[in-house]
N, C-alpha and C positions, 0 to 999 in steps of 0.2 A: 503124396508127392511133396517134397519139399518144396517151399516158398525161394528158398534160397539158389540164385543163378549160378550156374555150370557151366564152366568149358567142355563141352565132348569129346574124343577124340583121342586119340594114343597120348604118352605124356610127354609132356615139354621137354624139351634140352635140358642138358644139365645147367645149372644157375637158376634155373624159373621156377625150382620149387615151390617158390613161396604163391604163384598163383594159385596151388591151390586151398591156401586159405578161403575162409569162405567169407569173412572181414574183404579182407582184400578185391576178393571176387565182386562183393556188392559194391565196391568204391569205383572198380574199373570196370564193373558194367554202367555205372553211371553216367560217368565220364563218356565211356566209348554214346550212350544213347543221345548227350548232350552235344556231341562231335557228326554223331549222325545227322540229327535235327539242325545244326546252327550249317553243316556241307550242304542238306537238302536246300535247305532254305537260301540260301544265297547264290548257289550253284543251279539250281533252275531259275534264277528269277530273271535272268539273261534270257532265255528264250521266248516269253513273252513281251519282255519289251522290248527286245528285236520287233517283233511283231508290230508293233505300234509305230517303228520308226523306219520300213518298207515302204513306202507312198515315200520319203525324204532321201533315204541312201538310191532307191531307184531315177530321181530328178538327179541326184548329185553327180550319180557315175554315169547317168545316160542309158538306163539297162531296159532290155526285154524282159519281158514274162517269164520266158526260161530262166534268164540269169539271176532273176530274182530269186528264183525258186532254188539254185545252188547256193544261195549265201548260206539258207538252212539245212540244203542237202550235204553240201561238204562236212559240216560239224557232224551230222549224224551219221553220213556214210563212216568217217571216221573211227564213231565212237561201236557203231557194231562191227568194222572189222578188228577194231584191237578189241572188244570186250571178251571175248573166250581166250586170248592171249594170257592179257592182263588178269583175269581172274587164275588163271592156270598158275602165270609166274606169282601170283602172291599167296598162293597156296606153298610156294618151295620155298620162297625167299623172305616171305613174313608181309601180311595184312596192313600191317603199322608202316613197315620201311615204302611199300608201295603207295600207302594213302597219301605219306608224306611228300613222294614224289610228282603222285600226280595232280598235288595242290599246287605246286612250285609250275609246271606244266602248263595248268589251266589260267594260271597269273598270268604267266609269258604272252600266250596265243590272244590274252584278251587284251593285255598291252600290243602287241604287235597289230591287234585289228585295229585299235584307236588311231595307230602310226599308220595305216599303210598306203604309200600314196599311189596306187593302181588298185586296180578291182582284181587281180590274180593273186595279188600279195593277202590284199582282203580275204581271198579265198582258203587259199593256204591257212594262212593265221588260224581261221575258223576251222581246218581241221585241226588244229592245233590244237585248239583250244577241247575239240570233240575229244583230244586224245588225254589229257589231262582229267577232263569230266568225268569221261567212264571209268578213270583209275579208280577215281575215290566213290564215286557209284558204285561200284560192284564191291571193292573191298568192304566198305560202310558197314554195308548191309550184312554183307554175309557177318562181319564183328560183331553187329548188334543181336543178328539173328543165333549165333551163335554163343552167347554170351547167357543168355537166357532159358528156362524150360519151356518146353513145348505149351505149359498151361499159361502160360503169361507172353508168349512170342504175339499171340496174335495181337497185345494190345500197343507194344513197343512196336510191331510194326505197321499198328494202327496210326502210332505218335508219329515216326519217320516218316512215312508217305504220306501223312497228312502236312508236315513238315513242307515237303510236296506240295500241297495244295494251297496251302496259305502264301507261299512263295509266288507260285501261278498265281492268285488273287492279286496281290502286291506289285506283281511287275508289272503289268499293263499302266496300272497309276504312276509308278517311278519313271518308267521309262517315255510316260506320254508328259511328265514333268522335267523330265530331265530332256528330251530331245524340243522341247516349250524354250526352254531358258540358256538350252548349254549346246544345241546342237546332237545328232548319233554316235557323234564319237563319245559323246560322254557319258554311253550306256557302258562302254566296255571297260572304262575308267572306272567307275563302279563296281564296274563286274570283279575286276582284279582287287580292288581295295578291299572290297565286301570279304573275299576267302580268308584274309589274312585271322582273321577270328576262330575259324576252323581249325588252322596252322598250328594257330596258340594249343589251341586245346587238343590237340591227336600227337601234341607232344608230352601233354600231359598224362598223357594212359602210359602207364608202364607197361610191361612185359608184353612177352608177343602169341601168337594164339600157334595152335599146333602146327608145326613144318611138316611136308612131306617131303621123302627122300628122293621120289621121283625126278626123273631128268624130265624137261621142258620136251615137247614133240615140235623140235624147230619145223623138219619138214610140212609137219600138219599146219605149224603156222602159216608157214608159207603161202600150203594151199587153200586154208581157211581165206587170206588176206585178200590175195587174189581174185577168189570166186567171189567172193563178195562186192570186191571194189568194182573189178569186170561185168559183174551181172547188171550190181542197182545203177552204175553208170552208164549201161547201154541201155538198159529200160528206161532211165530218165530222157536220153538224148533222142527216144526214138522221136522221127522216124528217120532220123541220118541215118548215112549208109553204113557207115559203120559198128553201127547200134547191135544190131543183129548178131553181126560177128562177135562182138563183145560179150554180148548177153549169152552164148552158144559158150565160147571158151570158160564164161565163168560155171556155165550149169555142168560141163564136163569137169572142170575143176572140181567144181563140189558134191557132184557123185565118187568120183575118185578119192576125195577129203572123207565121207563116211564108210566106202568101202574098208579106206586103210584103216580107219579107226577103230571098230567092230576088229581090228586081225592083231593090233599091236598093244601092248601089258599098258602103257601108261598114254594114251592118247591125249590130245588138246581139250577135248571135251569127250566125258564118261557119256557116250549115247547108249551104253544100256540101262542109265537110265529110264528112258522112254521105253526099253521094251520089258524094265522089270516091275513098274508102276503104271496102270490103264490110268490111275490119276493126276498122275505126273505128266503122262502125254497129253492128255484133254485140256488139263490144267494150262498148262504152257502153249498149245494149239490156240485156247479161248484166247491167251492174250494175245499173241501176235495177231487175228484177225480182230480182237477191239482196239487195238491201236492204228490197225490200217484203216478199222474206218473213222476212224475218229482224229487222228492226231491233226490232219487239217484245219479242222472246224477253225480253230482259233486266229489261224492264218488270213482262213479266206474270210469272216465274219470282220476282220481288223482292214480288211481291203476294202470288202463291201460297205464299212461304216464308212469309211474316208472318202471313198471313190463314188459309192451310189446314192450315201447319205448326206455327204458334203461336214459331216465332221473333224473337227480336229484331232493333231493326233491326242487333244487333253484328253478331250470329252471322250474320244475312243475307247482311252486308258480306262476312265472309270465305267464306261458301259463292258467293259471285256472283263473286267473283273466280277461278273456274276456269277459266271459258271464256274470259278476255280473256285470262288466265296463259300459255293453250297460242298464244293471238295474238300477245302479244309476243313468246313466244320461239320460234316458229315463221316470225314472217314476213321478218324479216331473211334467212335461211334461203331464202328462197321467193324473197323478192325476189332473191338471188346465183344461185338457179339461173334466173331468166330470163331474165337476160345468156345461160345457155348451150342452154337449152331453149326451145322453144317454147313462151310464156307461154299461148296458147290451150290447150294439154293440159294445163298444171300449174291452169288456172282451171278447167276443167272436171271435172277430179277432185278439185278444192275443193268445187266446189257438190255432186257426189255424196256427199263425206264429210257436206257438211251437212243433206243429206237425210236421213241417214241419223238423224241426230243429231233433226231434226222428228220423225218419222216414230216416235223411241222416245216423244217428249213426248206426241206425238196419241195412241198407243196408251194406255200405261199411267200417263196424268196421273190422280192421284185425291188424296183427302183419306189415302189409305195408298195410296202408291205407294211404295215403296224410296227414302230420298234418296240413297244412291250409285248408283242405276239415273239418276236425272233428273240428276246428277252426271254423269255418265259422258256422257249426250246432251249436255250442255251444255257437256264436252271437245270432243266431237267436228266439235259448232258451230263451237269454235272455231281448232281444227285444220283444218275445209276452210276455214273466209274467211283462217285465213294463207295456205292455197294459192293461193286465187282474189285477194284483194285488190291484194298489188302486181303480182303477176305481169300483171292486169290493166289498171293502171292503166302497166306499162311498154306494153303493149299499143296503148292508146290513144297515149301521148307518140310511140311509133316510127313511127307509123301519117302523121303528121302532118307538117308541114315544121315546120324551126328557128321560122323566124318568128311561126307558130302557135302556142307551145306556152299560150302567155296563156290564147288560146280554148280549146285543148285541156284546161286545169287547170280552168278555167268549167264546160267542158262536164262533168268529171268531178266536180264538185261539184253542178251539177244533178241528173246521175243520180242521184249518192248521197243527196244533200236531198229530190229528188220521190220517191225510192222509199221512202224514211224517213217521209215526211209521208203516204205513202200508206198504209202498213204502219199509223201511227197512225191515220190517218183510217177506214180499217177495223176496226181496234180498238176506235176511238170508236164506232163502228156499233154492232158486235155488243153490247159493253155495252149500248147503249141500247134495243138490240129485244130482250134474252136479260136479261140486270139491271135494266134502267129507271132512274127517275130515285130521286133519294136517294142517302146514305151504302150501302156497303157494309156493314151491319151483320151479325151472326153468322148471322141466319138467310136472309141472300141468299148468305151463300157456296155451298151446293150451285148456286147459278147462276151465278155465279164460275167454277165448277169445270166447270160446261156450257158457259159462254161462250170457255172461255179453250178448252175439248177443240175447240169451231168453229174456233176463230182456227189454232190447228197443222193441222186437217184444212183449211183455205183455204191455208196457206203450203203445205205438203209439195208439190202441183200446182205452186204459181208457180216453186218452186225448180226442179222438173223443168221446167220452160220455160227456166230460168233455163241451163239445162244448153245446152238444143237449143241457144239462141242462141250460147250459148261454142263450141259444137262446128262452130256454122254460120260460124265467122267466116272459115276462109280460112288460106292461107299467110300467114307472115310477111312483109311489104313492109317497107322503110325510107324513108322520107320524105324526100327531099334539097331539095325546093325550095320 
């Protein structure tokens, strides 16, 4: 197998001959890995210092427990309803033109969150911001993933999610120094500043990766957007009366959404995917149930430290930075052994590690609980998703054919977006039946500290599913056509 990176896929338009040089090929897979890494890295580090500066924007606007919990739902709801979109249109219209749009996107939405003077504008913004995100999210990936051979993907996307991780490490500290000195508006001032490095360099990749001829499934969009928006926003709101209804119209939408799909030549997303690969389905199953039980952790631990610990949001920063610490410099790691191992065993004893890690939190979370005990869980968090994350996501990319990999990077951003937005959506819940409505003031924290003991005793079960599924996925196959 040659050492030398490959485009897959049918050939380029006429003019783009020259990609296939293989000079050229190793210059602009460079690039594109270096584009990947500098998006990851600046483009998540906004979500954890959000995190840090929740205790502040809740005093400022005056918010309840729920509405808190929509500053981070709107962005994600967002970013999993346009991500099947968005991966679809940058497969027609080219990889590069959409990256670059949805950098310009996520600029806007993170300026407009700095500006906005209501908590609905703040709201909006942040999907805004969600929708820019998952642009260059999904196309990234799928460039880098595609750019390269199946014997070397696993390590590049060992680097980019690890990318990932150092990001999550770093933002907790930025953002508990920057909301120290400059105020929360000046996370997202950052936020916007930080991409423009990205900008530079996804203009420097020349040429554009395979088109397809396919027409766009507007209607599927449609009903994709829909069930999505409709469902995770009646499950976050419940138990308003409306919830229900919501949640009902989006699950008939998106039975409707997969029926049509299976019946028509070019759908929004290829779901026979999942019934032409037992790996691909398992694969993509384990993640969405380890982001549902996990994506909070970092939420609620950033609350718990401020609220039950009486930390600041510095000192927060740099205690929340452990568990992405052992992710960054774990996962590069994880992603090079699953070029040589089987990525279903190295995910599977990822999720176990992280069980293990819930499992300390549910027992002994308290108002005196040891901080190098909840410390140590939140290492160990972050120790099994470096095992489980790339290793999983080479999993899905091998599973699939070259030409796929578009849909394949979609689908892996779905899982990760719906499992995220569920983890919050049930988050949002239990606040609102264990906390209620209102600020979080000193004498609701004993309910904080009940609410938050539910939320780890609900994930520790889903992880353990989270497991079966990795374990059920099957031999490795390779994709060739």
């Amino acid at each position: 197998m040659s050492s030398k990176p490959t485009i897959p896929g049918p050939e380029l338009e006429e003019g783009l001959d020259k990609i296939k040089d293989p000079g050229f090929l190793k210059n602009r897979a460079k690039i594109l890995l270096f584009t990947a890494i500098s998006c990851n890295l600046f483009g998540n580090m906004g979500f954890t210092a959000l995190n840090v500066a929740m205790p502040d924007i809740e005093r400022d606007m005056g918010l309840s427990a729920p509405e808190l919990s929509w500053i981070i739902m709107a962005c994600m709801l967002a970013m999993a309803a346009f991500s099947a979109p968005l991966a679809r249109v940058s497969d027609i219209v080219g990889r590069r033109k959409v990256t670059i749009i949805g950098l310009w996107v996520a600029i806007a939405g993170s300026i407009g969150s700095a500006l906005s003077p209501n908590y609905t504008i703040f709201v909006l913004t942040r999907a805004l911001t969600g929708i820019g995100l998952i642009t260059f999210f999904t196309t990234i990936m799928a460039m880098v993933a595609s750019a390269y051979p199946p014997g070397a993907r696993g390590k590049v996307l060992g680097l980019t999610i690890g990318a990932v991780y150092v990001s999550l490490s770093m933002g907790p500290t930025v953002g508990g120094l920057l909301v120290f000195k400059f105020g929360w508006e000046s996370i997202f001032w950052f936020s916007a500043i930080s991409l423009v490095p990205s900008l530079v360099l996804i203009h420097l990749v020349q040429g554009e990766d395979p088109l397809e001829d396919s027409p766009l499934d507007l209607l599927g969009t449609i009903l994709w957007t829909l069930a999505l928006g409709l469902g995770f926003a009646g499950f976050a709101s419940l138990p308003a009366p409306w919830a229900i209804a919501a949640m009902a119209v989006g699950l008939l939408l998106f039975v409707v959404f997969v029926l049509r799909s299976f019946k028509i030549e070019s759908p929004l997303i290829d779901l026979s995917l999942f019934t032409r690969s037992r790996r691909f389905t398992f694969s993509s199953g384990a993640a969405f149930i380890s982001y549902l039980a996990s994506f909070s952790i970092t939420m609620l631990l950033s609350l718990y430290f401020q609220y039950s610990k009486g930390l600041s949001p510095l000192i927060t920063g740099f205690v929340l930075t452990a568990q992405p610490l052992f992710q960054a410099v774990l996962t590069p790691i994880a992603g090079r052994l699953s070029d040589r191992v089987d990525p279903g065993v190295l995910g599977s004893v990822g999720l176990g590690v992280i069980l293990m890690g819930i499992l300390i939190i549910a027992i002994f979370i308290s108002p005196s609980a040891p901080l190098p005990l909840i410390i140590t869980a939140m290492c160990l968090c972050g120790a099994g998703f470096a095992l489980f994350s790339a290793p999983n996501s080479n999993a899905i990319f091998s599973s699939v054919p070259p030409r796929r990999m578009g849909q394949a990077s979609g689908v892996i951003s779905v899982m990760r977006l719906t499992g995220q937005i569920s983890s919050v959506a049930i988050t949002t819940l239990v606040f609102s039946l264990v906390i209620g409505a209102g600020e979080i003031t000193p004498e609701k924290y004993p309910d904080f500290i009940k609410a938050t003991k539910v939320l780890f005793w609900i994930f520790a079960p889903l992880c353990f599913l989270a497991i079966l599924a990795s374990l059920a996925r099957g031999a490795p196959n390779e994709a060739k056509s």
